[in-house]
C-alpha positions in Angstrom: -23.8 -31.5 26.3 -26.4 -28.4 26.7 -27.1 -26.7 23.3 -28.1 -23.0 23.2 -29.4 -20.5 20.3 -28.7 -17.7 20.4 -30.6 -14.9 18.3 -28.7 -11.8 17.2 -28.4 -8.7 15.1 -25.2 -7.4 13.3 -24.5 -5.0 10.7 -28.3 -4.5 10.3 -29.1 -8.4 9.5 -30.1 -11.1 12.2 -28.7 -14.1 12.5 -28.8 -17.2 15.1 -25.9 -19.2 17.1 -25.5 -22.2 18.6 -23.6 -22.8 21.5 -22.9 -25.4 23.2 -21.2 -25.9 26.9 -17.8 -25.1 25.4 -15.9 -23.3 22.2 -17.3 -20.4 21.0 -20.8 -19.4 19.2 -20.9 -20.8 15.6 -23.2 -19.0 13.3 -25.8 -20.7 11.2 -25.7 -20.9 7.4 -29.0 -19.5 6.2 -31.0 -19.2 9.1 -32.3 -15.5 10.4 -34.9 -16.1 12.9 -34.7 -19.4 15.4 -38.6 -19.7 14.0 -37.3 -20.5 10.7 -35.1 -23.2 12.0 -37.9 -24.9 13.9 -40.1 -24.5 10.8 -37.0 -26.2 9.3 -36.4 -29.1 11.8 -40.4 -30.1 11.9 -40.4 -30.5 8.3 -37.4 -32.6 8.5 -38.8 -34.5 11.4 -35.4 -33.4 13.3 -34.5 -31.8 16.5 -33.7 -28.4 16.8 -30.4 -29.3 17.6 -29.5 -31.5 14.8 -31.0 -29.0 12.4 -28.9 -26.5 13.9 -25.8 -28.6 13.8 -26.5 -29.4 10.0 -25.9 -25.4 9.3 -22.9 -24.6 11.5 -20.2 -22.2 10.2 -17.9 -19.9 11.1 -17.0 -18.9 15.0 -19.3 -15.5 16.1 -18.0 -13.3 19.2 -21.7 -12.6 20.4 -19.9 -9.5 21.7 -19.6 -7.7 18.5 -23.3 -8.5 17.7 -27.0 -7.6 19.8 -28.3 -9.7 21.7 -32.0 -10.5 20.5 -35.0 -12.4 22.5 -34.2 -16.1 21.5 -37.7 -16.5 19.6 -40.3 -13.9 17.9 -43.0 -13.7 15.2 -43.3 -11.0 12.3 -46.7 -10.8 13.2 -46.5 -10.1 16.8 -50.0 -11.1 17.2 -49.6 -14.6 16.1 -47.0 -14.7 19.9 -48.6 -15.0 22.7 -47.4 -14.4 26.3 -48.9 -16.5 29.1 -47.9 -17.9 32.6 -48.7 -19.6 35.7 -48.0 -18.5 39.3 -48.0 -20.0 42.6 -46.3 -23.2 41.1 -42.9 -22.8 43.3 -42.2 -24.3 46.4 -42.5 -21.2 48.6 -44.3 -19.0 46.2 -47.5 -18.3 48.2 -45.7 -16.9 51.2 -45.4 -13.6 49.7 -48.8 -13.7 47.6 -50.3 -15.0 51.3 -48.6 -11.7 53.3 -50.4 -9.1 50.1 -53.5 -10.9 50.4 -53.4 -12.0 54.3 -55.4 -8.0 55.6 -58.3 -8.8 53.7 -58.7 -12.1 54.5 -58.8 -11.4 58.3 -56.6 -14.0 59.1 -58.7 -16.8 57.2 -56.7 -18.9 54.7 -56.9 -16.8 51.3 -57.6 -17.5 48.5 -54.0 -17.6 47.1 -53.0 -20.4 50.0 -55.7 -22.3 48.8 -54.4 -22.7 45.6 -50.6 -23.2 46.8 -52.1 -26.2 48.6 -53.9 -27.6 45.9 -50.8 -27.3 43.5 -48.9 -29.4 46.4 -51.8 -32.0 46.8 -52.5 -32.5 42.9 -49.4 -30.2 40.9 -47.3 -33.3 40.3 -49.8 -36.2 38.6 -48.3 -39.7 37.5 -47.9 -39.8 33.7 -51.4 -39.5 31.6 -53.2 -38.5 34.5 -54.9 -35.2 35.1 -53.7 -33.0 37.3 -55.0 -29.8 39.0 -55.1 -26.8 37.5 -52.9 -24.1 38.2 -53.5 -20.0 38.6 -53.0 -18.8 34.9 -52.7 -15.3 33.4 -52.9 -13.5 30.2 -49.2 -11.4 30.0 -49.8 -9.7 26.1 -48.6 -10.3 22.7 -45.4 -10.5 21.0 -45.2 -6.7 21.2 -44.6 -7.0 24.8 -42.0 -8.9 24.6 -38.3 -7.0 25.2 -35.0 -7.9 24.1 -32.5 -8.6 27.0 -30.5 -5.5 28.0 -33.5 -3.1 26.6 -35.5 -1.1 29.6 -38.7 -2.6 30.6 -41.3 0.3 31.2 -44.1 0.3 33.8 -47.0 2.3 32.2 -47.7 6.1 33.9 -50.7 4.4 35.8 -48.6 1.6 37.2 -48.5 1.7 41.0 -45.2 -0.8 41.1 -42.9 -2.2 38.6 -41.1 -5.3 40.0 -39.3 -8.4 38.5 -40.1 -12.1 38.6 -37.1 -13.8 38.4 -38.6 -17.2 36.0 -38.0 -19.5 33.2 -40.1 -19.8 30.5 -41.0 -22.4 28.1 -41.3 -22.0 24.0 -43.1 -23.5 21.9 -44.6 -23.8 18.0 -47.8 -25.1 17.0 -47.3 -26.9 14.1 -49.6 -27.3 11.3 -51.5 -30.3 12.7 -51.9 -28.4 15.7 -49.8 -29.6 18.0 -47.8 -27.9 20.5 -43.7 -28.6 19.6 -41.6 -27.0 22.6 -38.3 -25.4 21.9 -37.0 -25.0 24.8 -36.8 -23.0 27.4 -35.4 -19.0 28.6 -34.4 -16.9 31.6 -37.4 -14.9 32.2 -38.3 -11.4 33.8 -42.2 -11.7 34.3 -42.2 -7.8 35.3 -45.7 -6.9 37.0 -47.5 -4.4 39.1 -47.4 -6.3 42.8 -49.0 -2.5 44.1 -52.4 -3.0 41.7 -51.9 -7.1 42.9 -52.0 -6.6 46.7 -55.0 -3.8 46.4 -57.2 -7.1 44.9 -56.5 -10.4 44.0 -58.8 -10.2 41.3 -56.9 -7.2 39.7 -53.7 -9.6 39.2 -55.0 -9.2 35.5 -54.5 -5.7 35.0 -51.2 -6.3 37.0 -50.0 -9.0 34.9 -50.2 -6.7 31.3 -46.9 -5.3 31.2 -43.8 -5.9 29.0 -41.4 -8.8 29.9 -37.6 -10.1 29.0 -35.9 -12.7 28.2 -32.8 -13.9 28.3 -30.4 -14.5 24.9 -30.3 -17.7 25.5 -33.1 -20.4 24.3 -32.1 -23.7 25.8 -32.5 -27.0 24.1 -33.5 -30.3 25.0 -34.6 -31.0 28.8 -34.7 -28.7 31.8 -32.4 -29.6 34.8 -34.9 -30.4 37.7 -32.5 -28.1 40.1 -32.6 -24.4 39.0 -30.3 -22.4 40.6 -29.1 -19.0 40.6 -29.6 -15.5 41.2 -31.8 -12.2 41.0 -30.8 -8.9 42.5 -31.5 -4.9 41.6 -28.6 -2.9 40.9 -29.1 1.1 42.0 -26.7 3.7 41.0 -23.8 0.9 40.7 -24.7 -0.4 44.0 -26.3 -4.0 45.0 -30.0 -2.8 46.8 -31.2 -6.1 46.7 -30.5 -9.7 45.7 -31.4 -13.6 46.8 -31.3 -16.6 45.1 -33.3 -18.0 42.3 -34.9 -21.6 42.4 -36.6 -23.1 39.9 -36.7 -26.1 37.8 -39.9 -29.7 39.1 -37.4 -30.6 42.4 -38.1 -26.5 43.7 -41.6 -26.9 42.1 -45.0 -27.9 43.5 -46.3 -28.4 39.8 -44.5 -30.5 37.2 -43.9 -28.8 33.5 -46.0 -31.4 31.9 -49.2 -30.4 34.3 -48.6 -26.3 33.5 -48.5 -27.4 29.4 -51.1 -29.6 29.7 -53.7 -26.9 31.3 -52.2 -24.4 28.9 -52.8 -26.3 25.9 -55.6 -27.9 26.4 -57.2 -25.1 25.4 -58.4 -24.8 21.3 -57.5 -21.5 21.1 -53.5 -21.9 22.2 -53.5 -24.6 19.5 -53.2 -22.6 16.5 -50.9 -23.7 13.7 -48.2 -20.6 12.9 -48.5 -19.7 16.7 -45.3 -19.5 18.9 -46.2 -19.5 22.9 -43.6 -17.7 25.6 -44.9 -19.5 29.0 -43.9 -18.0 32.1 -43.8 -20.9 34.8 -43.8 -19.0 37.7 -41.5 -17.7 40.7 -40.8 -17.8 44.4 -38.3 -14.9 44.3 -39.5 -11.1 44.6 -37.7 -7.9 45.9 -42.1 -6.6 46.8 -42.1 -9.5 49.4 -38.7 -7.5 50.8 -40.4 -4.2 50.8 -38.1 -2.8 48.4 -39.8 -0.3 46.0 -37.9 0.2 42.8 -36.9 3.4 41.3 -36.7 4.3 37.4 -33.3 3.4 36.4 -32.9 0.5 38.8 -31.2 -2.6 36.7 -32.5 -5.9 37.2 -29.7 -8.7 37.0 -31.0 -12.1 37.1 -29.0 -15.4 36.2 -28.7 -19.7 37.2 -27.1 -22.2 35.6 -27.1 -23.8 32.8 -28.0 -20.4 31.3 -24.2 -19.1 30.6 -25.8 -15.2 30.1 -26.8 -12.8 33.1 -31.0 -11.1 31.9 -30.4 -7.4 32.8 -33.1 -4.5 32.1 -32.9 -1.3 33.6 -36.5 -0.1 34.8 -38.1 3.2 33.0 -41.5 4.6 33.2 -43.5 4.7 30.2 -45.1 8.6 29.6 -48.5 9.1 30.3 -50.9 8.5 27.0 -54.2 10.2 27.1 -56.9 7.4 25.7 -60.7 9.4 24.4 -62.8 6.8 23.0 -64.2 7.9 19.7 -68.2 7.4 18.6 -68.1 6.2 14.9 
């Protein structure tokens, strides 16, 4: 059976639920935050799910309560939001057809690193494996409850989803990366400021992101399957499936962590890491050009909740560095 938590609010206190594949959401005794259970269960040298089911109580209908992002920090700092693109089967075709005018019909540089991910993204247990394309998304203040509008900044020249999944994780205080399991994701980026130049995929990448209620324990089914689309006015614009999961992958989970972590810096004890693992699914590869109040619906099993955010534009801020 497939375990879920489930982070809420109600009545002006949070709580957290776990569901499982059937019956109803049972609320934990004592638990507020789904980082004070995992502080809980690494203590106890338990799972997440057996510290969970230590503390069940009474049924919940999520339906009187708000949905929250399944993990956070109170220091939003201490969260960090990270990800890895071009690791889907698929995923370059669209990065190839932004990046394909400049490169005047030589193999870019985005192709490149498809192939390399296809060659080396899958290693045999304990041995390295190439590196994937990796981006710097913000911190924990970037991070948006599902149903809660995402906003592209006033500069933005696109705001677009990435239909993903995302892992979790806790450093623990010996510095090692525990993961939590895993979220529907909307990466949201800039694909306009992407396409202009490859190298500005940074500045494109630093905009707020979603995820779904749900944080899913225990193992990831390698076949990923479901949905993303953009709802306008109450009418379907856009949609086409959504693949993910190491069998619609050219890079295994293990080889995205291991780059990821390998670095000091993401190893900090108290530190909770939101991973984006990357996407072949995009309405920008369509041409469609979203509007402010377009809704973006995106859902696969096992997760049992759809990820919707409407789209809003952010107002313009006026920045004047000051001499000291």
């Amino acid at each position: 059976m497939a375990y879920r938590l489930i982070q809420f609010a109600e009545n002006c206190a949070r709580g957290v639920a776990l569901l499982g594949d059937e019956g109803a959401a049972r609320r934990l005794l004592g638990i507020e935050t789904t980082l004070q259970l995992a502080r809980i269960a690494i203590d106890a040298d338990t799972t997440l799910v057996a510290a969970a089911q230590e503390r069940t109580g009474d049924a919940i209908d999520l339906a009187d309560a708000t949905p929250l992002a399944p993990i956070d920090h109170p220091d939003a700092a201490h969260c960090w939001l990270t990800g890895t693109g071009l690791t889907h089967l698929g995923s370059a075709e669209g990065r190839d057809k932004m990046h394909q005018p400049a490169a005047g019909g030589a193999l870019t540089d985005s192709m490149r690193m498809f192939n390399m991910g296809l060659d080396g993204g899958k290693p045999a247990p304990g041995e390295p494996g190439v590196q994937p394309e990796w981006f710097y998304k913000g911190d924990g203040s970037h991070l948006v409850p599902p149903g809660a509008p995402l906003a592209s900044p006033a500069f933005a020249l696109d705001g677009s989803e990435e239909p993903e999944l995302a892992g979790i994780y806790l450093i623990d205080r010996d510095g090692r990366p525990r993961r939590l399991g895993y979220a529907l994701a909307n990466e949201f980026s800039d694909h306009v400021t992407e396409r202009g130049n490859y190298l500005w995929l940074a500045h494109s990448k630093l905009r707020p992101a979603s995820l779904g209620a749900e944080l899913l324990l225990g193992d990831l089914p390698a076949d990923v399957r479901g949905a993303s689309r953009i709802v306008r006015d109450g009418t379907t614009i856009w949609e086409k499936p959504f693949l993910s999961g190491e069998a619609n992958m050219s890079h295994s989970l293990a080889n995205l962590e291991a780059h990821h972590f390998k670095y000091p810096l993401f190893r900090r004890p108290g530190d909770v890491h939101v991973h984006f693992f990357g996407t072949a699914t995009l309405s920008f590869a369509d041409g469609v050009t979203t509007q402010e109040g377009d809704i973006f619906e995106i859902e696969a099993a096992p997760f049992r909740m759809a990820l919707r955010n409407p789209l809003t534009l952010a107002p313009a801020d006026t920045i004047k560095v000051l001499p000291l």
